[in-house]
C-alpha positions, 0 to 999 in steps of 0.5 A, spaced: 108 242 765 101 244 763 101 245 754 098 250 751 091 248 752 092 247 760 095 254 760 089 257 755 083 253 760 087 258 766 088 263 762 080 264 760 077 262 767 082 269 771 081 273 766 073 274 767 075 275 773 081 279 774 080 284 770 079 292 773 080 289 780 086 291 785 091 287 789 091 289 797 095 284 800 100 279 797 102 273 801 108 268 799 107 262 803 113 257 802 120 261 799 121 257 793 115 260 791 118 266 789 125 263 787 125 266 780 124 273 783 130 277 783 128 281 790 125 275 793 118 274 797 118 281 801 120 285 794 113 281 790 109 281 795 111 290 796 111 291 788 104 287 787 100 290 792 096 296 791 097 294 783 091 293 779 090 287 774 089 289 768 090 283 764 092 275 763 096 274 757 099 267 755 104 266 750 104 257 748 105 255 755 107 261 759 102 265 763 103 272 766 098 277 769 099 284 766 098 288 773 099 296 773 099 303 777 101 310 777 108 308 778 109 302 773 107 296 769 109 290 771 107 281 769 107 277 774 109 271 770 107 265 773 110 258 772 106 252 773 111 247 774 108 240 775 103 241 780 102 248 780 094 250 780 091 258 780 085 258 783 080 264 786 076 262 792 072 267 796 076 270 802 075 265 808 075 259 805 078 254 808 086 253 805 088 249 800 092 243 803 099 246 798 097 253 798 104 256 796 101 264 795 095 268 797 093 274 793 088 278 796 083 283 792 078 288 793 072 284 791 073 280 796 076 273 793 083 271 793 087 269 788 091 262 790 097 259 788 097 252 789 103 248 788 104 241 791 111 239 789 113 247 788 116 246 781 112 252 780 112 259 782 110 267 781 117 273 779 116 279 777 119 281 770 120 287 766 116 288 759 119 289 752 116 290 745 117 284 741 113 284 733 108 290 736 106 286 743 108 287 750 112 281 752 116 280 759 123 279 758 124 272 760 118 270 755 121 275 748 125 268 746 119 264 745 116 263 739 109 265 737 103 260 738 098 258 733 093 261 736 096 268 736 096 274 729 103 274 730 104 267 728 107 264 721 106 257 719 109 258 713 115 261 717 115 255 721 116 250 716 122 254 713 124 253 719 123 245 721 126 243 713 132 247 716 133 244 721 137 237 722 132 234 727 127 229 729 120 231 727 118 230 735 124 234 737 122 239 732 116 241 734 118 241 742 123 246 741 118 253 743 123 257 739 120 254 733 113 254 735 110 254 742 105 251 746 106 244 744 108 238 749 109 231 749 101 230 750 099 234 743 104 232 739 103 225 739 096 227 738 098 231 731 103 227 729 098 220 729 093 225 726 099 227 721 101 219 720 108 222 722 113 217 726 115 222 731 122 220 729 121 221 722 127 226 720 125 234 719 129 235 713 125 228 710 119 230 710 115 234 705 113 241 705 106 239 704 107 234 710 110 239 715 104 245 713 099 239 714 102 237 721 101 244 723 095 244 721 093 239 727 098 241 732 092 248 731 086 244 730 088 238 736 089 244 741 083 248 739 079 241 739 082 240 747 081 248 749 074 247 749 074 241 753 079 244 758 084 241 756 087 234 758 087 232 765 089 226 768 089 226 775 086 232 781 093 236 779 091 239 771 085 244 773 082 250 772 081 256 777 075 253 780 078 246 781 074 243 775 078 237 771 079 238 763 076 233 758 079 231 752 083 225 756 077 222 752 079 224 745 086 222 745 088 217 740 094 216 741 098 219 748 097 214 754 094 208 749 099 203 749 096 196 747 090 200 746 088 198 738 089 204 734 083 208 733 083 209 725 087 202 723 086 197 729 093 195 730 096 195 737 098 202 739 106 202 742 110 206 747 117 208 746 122 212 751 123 219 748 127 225 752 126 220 759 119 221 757 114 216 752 112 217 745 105 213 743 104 212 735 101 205 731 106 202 728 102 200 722 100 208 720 106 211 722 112 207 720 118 207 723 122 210 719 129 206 716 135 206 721 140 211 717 146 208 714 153 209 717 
């Protein structure tokens, strides 16, 4: 699943364009795609049309579309699964090979939900208030992300030092802070010198608001790039590759020397995926006694 930078890169590319135009027709191509929907294909496609598109929100990695008419206001909340694009392309372009939905607007382009492996997909959700912001339902249980004014770093320290957790487990859990992924947050445990296996509880106060610290500053850094691609799957809503690949030290660098000490960099097997840190600046740390 894209993280936050991904997700921000979409978020910025639809909502220069979406914003104050209205839906015509909405078009769902492939059932799975609207799976999440209580009320099916028929019902998304009924309720979304004649809406205006107000705004793109995005909460960590979740994204939706604040779309309204006299009636009601309603998010489209779109899950990019593993492969899920949004793209805009002007109407009577030829069809994406894996085109999942098609939404047609008053301008004269559509909006076009992509998904090769249909993890993903569009539902419809009802809007609740949540800390003075208007959050579909089924995102009110995630955690402010950095980049929002609602975020508290000081809170979030609290709540990794009470957690009983690995420091990689920790910062995963979007309940605590949102957005981060597997990719990021090798990336802000190298920059921190923390092994991802270094237990919360272990770790000083210090330590973890500095961690924080590059969590924000790495994600900053990969929105002005566009994120990270590394294949034809991550793009923005003109089909374009993201570039901070090129300034990763840590994720995907097995065997690669370590860009601040030189050692070798190594790969471990976490959550049925893969860690990457130096063994040399981020020490393993010592098994637990029984």
């Amino acid at each position: 699943m894209p993280e936050l930078p991904e997700v921000e890169t979409i978020r910025l590319g639809l909502a220069a364009h979406l914003a104050g135009t209205t839906v015509r027709s909405v078009e769902v191509l492939h059932p799975r795609a609207a799976r999440r929907h209580v009320g099916g294909p028929v019902d998304l496609s009924n309720r979304l049309r004649g809406k205006r598109f107000d705004s793109v929100e995005r909460r960590g990695k979740y994204l939706w579309l604040m779309a309204s008419d006299s009636a009601d206001d309603v998010a489209a909340v779109v899950h990019l699964g593993m492969s899920g694009q949004m793209l805009l392309a002007e109407q009577g372009a030829e069809d994406p090979v894996h085109l999942r939905i098609r939404a047609v607007l008053d301008d004269g382009h559509e909006l076009r939900f992509v998904d090769q492996r249909t993890f993903g997909g569009w539902h419809l959700d009802d809007l609740v208030e949540v800390g003075g912001r208007r959050l579909p339902e089924s995102v009110a249980h995630i955690a402010p992300d950095p980049f929002e004014e609602a975020f508290d770093r000081d809170g979030v320290v609290d709540a990794l030092r009470s957690k009983r957790t690995e420091i990689k487990r920790a910062i995963l859990d979007q309940t605590v802070i949102s957005g981060v992924g597997n990719i990021y947050a090798d990336e802000s445990l190298w920059r921190a010198r923390l092994h991802g296996r270094r237990r919360t509880r272990g770790i000083p106060r210090a330590a973890l608001g500095e961690l924080i610290d590059h969590v924000t500053a790495v994600m900053g850094e990969a929105i002005e790039v566009g994120g990270t691609s590394f294949d034809e799957l991550y793009v923005n809503v003109n089909g374009q590759s993201g570039y901070f690949e090129r300034s990763l030290n840590a994720y995907g660098r097995e065997g690669l020397p370590c860009s601040r000490c030189g050692a070798p960099m190594v790969r471990e097997s976490f959550m049925n995926r893969s860690s990457f840190s130096c063994p040399t600046c981020q020490r393993v740390p010592r098994a637990r006694r029984p």
